[in-house]
MIVEX-887343 format. One record per residue: residue in one letter; residue number from 1; x, y, z of N, C-alpha, C in turn. Coordinates in Angstrom, 3 decimals, decimal comma. Layout:
BEGIN
<pagu:a	lumti:NUM	n_X:X	n_Y:Y	n_Z:Z	ca_X:X	ca_Y:Y	ca_Z:Z	c_X:X	c_Y:Y	c_Z:Z>
...
% end
This chain:
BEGIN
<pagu:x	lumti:1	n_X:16,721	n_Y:5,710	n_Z:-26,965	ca_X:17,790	ca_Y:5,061	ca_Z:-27,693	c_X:18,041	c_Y:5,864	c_Z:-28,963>
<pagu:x	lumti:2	n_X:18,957	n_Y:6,207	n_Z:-29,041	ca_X:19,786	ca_Y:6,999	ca_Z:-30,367	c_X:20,136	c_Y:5,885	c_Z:-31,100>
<pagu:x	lumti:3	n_X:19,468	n_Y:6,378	n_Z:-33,104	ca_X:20,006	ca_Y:4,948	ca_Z:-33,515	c_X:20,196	c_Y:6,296	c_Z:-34,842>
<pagu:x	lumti:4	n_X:21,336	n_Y:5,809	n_Z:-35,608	ca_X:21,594	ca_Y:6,556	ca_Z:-36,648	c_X:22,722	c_Y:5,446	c_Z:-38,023>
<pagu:x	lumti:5	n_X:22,114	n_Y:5,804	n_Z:-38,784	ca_X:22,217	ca_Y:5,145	ca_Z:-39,889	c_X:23,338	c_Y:6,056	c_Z:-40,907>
<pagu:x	lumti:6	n_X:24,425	n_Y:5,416	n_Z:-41,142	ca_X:25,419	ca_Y:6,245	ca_Z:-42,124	c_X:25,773	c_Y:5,426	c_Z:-43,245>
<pagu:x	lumti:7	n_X:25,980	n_Y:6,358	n_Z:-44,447	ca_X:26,468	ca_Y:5,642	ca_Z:-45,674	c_X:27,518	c_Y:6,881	c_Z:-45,820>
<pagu:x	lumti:8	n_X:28,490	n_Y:6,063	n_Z:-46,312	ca_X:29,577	ca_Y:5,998	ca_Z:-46,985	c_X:29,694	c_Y:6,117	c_Z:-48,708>
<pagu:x	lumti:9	n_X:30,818	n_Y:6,724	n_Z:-48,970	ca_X:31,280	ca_Y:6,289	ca_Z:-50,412	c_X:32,024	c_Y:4,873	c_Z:-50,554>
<pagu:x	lumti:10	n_X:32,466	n_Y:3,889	n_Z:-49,914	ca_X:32,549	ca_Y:2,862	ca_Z:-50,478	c_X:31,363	c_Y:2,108	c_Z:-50,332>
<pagu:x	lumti:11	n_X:31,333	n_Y:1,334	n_Z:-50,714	ca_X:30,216	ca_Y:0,468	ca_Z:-50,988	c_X:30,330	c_Y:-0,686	c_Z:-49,721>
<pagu:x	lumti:12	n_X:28,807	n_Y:-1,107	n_Z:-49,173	ca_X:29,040	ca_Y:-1,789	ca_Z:-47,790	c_X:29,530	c_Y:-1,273	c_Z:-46,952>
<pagu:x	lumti:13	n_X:29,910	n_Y:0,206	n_Z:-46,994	ca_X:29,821	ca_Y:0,824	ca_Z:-45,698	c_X:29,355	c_Y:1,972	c_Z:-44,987>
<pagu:x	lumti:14	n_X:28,110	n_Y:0,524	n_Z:-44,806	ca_X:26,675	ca_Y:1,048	ca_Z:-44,046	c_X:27,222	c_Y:0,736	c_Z:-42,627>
<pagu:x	lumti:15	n_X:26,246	n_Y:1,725	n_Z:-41,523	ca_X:26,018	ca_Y:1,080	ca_Z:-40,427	c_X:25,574	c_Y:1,496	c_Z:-39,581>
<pagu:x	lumti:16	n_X:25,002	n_Y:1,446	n_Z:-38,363	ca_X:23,451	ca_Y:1,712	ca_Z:-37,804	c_X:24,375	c_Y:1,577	c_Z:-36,168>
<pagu:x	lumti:17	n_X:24,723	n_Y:3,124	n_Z:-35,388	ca_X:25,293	ca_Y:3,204	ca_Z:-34,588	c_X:24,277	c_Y:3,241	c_Z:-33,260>
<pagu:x	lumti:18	n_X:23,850	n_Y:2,436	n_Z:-32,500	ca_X:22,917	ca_Y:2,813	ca_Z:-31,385	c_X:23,837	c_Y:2,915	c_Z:-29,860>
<pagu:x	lumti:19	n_X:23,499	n_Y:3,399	n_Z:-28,948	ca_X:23,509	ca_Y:3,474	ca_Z:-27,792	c_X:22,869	c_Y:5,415	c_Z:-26,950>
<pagu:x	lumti:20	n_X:23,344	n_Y:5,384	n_Z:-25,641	ca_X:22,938	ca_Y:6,850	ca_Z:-25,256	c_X:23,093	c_Y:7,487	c_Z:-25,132>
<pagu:x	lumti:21	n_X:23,287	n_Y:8,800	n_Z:-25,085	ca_X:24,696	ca_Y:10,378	ca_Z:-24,798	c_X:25,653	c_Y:10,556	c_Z:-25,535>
<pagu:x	lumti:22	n_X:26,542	n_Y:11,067	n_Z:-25,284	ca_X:27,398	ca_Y:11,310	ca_Z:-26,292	c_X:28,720	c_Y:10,233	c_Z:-26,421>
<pagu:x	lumti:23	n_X:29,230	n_Y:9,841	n_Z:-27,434	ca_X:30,374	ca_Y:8,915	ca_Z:-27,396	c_X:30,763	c_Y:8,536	c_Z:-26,161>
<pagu:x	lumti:24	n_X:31,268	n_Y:9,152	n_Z:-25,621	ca_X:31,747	ca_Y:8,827	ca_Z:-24,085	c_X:31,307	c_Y:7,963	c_Z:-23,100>
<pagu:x	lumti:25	n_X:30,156	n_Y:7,884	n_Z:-23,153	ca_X:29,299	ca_Y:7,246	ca_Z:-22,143	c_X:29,031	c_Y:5,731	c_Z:-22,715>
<pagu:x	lumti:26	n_X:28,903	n_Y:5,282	n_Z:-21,483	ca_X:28,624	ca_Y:3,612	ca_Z:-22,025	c_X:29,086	c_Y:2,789	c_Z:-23,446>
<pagu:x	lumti:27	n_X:28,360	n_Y:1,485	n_Z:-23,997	ca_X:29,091	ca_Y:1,337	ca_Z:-24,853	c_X:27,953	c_Y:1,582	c_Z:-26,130>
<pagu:x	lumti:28	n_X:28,729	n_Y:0,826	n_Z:-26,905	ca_X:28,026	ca_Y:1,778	ca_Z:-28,408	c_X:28,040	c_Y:0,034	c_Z:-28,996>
<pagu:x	lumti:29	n_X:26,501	n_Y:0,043	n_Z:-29,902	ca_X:26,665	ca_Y:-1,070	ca_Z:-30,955	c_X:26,968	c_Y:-0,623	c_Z:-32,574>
<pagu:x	lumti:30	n_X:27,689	n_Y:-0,705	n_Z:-33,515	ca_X:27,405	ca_Y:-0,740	ca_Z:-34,548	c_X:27,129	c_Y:-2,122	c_Z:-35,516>
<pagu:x	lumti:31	n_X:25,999	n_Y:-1,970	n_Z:-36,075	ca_X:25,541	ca_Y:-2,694	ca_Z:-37,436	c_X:26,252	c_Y:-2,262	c_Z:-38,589>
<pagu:x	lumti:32	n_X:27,360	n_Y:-3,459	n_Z:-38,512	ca_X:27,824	ca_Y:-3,373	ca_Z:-39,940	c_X:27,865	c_Y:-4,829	c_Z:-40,340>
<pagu:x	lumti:33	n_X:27,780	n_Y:-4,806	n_Z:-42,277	ca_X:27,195	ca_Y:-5,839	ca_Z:-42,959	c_X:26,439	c_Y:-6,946	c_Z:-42,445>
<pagu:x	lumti:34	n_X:25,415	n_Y:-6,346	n_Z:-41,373	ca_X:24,489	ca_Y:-7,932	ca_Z:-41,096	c_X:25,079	c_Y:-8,008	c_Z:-39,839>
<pagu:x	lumti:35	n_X:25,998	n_Y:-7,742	n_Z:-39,147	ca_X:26,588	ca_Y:-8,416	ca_Z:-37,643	c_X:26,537	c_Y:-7,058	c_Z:-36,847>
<pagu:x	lumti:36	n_X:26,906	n_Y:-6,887	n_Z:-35,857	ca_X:27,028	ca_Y:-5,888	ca_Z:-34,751	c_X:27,932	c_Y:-6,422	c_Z:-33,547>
<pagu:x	lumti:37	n_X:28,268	n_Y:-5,331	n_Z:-33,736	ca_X:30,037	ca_Y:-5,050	ca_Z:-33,201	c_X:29,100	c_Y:-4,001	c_Z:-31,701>
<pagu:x	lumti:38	n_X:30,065	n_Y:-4,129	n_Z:-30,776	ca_X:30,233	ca_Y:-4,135	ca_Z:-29,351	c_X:31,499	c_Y:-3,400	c_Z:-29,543>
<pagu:x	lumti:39	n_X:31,154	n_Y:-1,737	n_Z:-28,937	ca_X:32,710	ca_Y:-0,448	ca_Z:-28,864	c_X:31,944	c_Y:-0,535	c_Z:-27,329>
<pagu:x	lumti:40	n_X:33,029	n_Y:-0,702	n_Z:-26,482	ca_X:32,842	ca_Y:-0,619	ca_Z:-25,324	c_X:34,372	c_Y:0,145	c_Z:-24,214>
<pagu:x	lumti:41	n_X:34,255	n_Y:1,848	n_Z:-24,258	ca_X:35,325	ca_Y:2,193	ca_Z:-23,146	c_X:36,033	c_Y:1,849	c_Z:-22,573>
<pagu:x	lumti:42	n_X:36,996	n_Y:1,100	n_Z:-22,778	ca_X:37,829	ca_Y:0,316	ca_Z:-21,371	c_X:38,123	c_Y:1,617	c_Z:-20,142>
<pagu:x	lumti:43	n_X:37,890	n_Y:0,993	n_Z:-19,412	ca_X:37,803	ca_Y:1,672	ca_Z:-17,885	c_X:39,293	c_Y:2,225	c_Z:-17,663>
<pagu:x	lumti:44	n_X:39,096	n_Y:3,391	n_Z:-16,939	ca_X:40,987	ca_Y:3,435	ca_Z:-16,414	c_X:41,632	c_Y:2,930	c_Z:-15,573>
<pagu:x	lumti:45	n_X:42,658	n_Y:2,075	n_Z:-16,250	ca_X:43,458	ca_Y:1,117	ca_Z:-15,563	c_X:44,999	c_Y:1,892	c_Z:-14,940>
<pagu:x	lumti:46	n_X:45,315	n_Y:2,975	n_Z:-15,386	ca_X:46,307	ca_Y:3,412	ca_Z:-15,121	c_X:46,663	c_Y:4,523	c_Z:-15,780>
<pagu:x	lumti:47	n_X:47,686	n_Y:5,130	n_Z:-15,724	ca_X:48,100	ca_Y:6,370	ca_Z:-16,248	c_X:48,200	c_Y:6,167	c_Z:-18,110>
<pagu:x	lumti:48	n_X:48,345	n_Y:5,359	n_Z:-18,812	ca_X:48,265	ca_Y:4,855	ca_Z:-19,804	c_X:47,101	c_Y:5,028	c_Z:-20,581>
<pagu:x	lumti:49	n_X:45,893	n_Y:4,439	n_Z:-19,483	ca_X:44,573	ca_Y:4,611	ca_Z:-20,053	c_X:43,971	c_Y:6,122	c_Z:-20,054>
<pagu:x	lumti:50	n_X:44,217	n_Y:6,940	n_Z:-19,617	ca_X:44,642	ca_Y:8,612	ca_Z:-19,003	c_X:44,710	c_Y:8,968	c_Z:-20,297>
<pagu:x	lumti:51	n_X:45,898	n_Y:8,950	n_Z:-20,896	ca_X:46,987	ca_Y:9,257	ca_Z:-21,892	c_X:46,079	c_Y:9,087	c_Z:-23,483>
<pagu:x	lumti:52	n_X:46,069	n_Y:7,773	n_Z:-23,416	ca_X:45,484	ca_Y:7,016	ca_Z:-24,543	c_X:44,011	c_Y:5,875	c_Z:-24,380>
<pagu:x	lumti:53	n_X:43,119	n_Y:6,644	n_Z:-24,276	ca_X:41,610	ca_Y:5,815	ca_Z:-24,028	c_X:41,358	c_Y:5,285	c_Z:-25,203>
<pagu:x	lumti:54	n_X:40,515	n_Y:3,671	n_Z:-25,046	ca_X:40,751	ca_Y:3,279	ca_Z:-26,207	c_X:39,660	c_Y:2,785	c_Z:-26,228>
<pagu:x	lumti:55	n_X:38,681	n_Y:1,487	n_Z:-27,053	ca_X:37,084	ca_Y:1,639	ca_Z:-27,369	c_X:37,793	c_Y:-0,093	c_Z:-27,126>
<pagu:x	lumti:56	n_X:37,492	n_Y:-1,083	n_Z:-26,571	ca_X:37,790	ca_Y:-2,637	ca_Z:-26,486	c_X:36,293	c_Y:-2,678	c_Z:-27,700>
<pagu:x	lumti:57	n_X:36,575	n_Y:-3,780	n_Z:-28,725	ca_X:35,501	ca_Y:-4,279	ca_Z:-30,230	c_X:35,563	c_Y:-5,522	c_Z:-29,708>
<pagu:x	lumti:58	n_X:34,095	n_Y:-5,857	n_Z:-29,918	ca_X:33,991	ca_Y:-7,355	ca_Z:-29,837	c_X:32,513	c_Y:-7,625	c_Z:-30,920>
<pagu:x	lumti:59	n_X:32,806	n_Y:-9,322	n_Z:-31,001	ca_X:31,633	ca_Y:-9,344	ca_Z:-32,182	c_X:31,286	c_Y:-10,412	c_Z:-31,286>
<pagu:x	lumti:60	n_X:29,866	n_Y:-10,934	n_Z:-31,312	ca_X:28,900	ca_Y:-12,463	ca_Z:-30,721	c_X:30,218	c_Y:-12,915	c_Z:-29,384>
<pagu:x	lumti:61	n_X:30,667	n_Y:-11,316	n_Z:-28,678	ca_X:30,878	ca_Y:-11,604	ca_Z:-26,632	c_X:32,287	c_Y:-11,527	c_Z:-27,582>
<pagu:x	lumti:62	n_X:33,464	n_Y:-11,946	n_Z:-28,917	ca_X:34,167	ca_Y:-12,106	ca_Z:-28,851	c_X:35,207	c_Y:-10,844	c_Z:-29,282>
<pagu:x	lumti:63	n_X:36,154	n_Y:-10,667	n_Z:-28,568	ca_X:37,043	ca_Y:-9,375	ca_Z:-28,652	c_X:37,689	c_Y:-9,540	c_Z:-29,774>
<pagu:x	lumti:64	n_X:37,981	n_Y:-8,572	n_Z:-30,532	ca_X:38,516	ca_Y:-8,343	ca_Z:-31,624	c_X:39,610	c_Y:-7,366	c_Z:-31,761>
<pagu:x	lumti:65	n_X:39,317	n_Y:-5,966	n_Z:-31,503	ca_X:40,395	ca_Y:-5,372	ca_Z:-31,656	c_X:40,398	c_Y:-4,331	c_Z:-30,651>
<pagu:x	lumti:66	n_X:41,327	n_Y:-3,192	n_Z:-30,834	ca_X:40,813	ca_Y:-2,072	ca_Z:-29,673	c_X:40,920	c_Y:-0,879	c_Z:-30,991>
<pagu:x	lumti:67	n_X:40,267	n_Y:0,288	n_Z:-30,457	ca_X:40,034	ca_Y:1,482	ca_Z:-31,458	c_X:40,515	c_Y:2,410	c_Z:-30,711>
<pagu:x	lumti:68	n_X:41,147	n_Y:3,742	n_Z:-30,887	ca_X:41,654	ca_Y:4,651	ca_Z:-30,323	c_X:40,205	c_Y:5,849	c_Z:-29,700>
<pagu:x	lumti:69	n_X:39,995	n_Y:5,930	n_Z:-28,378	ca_X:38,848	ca_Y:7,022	ca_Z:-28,536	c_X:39,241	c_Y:8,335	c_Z:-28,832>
<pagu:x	lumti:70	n_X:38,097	n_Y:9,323	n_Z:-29,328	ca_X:38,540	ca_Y:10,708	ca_Z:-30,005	c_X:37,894	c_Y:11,899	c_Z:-29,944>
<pagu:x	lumti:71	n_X:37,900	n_Y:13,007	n_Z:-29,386	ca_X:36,506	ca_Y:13,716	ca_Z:-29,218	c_X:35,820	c_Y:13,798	c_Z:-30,332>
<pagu:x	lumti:72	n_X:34,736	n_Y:13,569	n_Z:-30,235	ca_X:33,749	ca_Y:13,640	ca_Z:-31,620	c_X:32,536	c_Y:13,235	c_Z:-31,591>
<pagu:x	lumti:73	n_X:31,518	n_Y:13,803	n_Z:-32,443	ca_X:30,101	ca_Y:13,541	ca_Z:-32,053	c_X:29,677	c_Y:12,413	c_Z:-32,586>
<pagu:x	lumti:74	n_X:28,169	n_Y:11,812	n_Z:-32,146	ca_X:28,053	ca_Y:10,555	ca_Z:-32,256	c_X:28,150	c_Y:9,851	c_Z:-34,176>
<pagu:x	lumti:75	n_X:27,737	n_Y:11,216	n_Z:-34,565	ca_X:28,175	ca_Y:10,474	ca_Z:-36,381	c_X:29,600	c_Y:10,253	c_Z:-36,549>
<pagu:x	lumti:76	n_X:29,902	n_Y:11,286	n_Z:-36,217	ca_X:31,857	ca_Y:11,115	ca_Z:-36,535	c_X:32,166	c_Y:9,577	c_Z:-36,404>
<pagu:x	lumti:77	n_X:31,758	n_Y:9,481	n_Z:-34,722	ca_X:31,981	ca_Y:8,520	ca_Z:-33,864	c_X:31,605	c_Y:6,867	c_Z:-35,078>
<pagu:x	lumti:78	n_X:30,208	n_Y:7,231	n_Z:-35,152	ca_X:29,760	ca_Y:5,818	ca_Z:-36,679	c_X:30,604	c_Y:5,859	c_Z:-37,568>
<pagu:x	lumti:79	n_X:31,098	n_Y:6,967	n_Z:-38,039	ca_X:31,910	ca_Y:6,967	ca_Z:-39,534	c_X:32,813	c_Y:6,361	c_Z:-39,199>
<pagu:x	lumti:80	n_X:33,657	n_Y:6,852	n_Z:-38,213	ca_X:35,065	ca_Y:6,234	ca_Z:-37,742	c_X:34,932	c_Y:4,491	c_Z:-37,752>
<pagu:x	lumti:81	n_X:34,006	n_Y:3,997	n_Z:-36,714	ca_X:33,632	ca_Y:2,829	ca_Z:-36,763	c_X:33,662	c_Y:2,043	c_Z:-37,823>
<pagu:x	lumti:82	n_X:32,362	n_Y:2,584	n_Z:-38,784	ca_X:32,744	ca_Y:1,684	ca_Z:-40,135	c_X:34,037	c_Y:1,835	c_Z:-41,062>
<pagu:x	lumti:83	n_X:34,831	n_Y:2,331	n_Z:-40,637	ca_X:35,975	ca_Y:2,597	ca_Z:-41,581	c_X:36,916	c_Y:1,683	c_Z:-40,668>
<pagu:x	lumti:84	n_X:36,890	n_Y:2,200	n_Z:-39,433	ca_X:37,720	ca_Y:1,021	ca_Z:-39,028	c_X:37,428	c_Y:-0,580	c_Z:-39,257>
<pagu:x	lumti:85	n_X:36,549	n_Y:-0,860	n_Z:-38,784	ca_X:36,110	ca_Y:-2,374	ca_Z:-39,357	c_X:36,154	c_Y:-2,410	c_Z:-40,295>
<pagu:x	lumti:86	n_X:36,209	n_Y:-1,608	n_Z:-41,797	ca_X:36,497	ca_Y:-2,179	ca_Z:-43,267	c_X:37,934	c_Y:-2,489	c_Z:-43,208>
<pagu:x	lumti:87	n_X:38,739	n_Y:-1,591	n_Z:-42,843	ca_X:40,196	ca_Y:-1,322	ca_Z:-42,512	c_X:40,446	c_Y:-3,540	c_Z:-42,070>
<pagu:x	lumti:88	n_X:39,628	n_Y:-3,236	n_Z:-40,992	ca_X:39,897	ca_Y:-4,484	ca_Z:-39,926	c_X:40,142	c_Y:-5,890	c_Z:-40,843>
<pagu:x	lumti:89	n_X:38,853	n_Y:-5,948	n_Z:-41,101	ca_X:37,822	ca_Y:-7,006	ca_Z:-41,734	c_X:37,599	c_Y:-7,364	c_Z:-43,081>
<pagu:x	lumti:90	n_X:38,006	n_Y:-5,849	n_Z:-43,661	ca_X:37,882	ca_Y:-5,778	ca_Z:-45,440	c_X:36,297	c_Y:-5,639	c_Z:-45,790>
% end
């Protein structure tokens, strides 16, 4: 299990990215402020998903938003994360 821990220049944005291989593969948890968020690949549904692959977010089973996927290694991959959920969530 790959677990990696990133800080940020704003403040509270910490967060502790685990899962296995590189972005791509399976889904990914991040720990941010105390909760953990669920980035999980949506599968290809069609020429759409082809085009534009996207990460389905969910928090305690519940969906939240979708994230754009991006080539990039698994820190990128955390940074992006917590920025999006500050973005999200504040």
């Amino acid at each position: 299990m790959l677990s990696l821990v990133l800080w940020c220049t704003a403040p509270q944005a910490t967060g502790v990215v685990t899962g296995k291989g590189h972005t791509h593969e399976g889904p990914r948890v991040v720990a941010w402020r105390g909760q953990e968020f669920r980035f999980e690949r949506l599968k290809n549904g069609g020429h759409r998903a082809d085009r534009d692959p996207l990460w389905a977010v969910s928090r305690h089973g519940e969906f939240i938003g979708t994230m754009p996927c991006a080539q990039e290694t698994t820190k990128e991959f955390g940074v992006r994360c917590v920025h999006w959920l500050t973005d999200l969530l504040g």
